[in-house]
C-alpha positions in Angstrom: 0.0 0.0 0.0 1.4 3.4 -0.8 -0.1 6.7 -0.1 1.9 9.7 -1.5 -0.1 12.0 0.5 -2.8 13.1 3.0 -5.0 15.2 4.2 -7.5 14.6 7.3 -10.4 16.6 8.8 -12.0 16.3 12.4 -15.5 17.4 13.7 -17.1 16.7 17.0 -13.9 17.5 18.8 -13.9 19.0 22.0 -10.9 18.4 23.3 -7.8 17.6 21.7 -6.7 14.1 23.2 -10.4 13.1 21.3 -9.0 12.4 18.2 -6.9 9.8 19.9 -8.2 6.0 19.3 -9.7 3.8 17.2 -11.9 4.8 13.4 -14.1 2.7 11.9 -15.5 3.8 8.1 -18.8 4.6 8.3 -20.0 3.8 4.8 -19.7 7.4 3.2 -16.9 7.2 1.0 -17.6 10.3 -1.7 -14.9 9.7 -4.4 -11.6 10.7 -3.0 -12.5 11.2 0.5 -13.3 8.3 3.2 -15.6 9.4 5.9 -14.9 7.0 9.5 -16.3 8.2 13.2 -14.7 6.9 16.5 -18.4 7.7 18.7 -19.2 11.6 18.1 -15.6 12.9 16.1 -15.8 12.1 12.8 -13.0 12.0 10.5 -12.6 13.2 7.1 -9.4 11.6 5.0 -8.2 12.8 1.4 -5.4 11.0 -0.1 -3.3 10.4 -3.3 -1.1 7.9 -4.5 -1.8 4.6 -6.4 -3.6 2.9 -4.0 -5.6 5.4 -3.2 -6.3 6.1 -6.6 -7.4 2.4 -7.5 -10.2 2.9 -4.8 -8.3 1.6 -2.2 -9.7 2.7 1.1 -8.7 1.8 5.0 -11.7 0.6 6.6 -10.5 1.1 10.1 -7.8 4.0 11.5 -6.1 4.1 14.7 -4.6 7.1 15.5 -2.0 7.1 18.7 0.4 9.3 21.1 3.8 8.5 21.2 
């Protein structure tokens, strides 16, 4: 899998450390972008690359703190 690059978008945060965890795709994939929701945040991601491209899309997204 490659992804040459990225772009994400949050709603439904409150507080920062609420984008931390686990996504899950939430069936709205609208061409290019690939909608998932971890409870109330939903994330928006935007890619390109081959992958990508081909219609590959992550159906789950976990997002950590180092």
């Amino acid at each position: 899998m490659r992804i040459a690059s990225g772009a994400a978008s949050f709603s439904g945060v409150v507080d920062p450390r609420d984008v931390v965890g686990a996504y899950v795709a939430d069936g709205e994939d609208a061409g290019a972008h690939r909608s998932m929701r971890k409870g109330a945040v939903q994330l928006r991601v935007t890619a390109t690359g081959a992958w990508w491209q081909q219609g590959g899309r992550p159906d789950s997204l976990v997002i950590a703190t180092r």
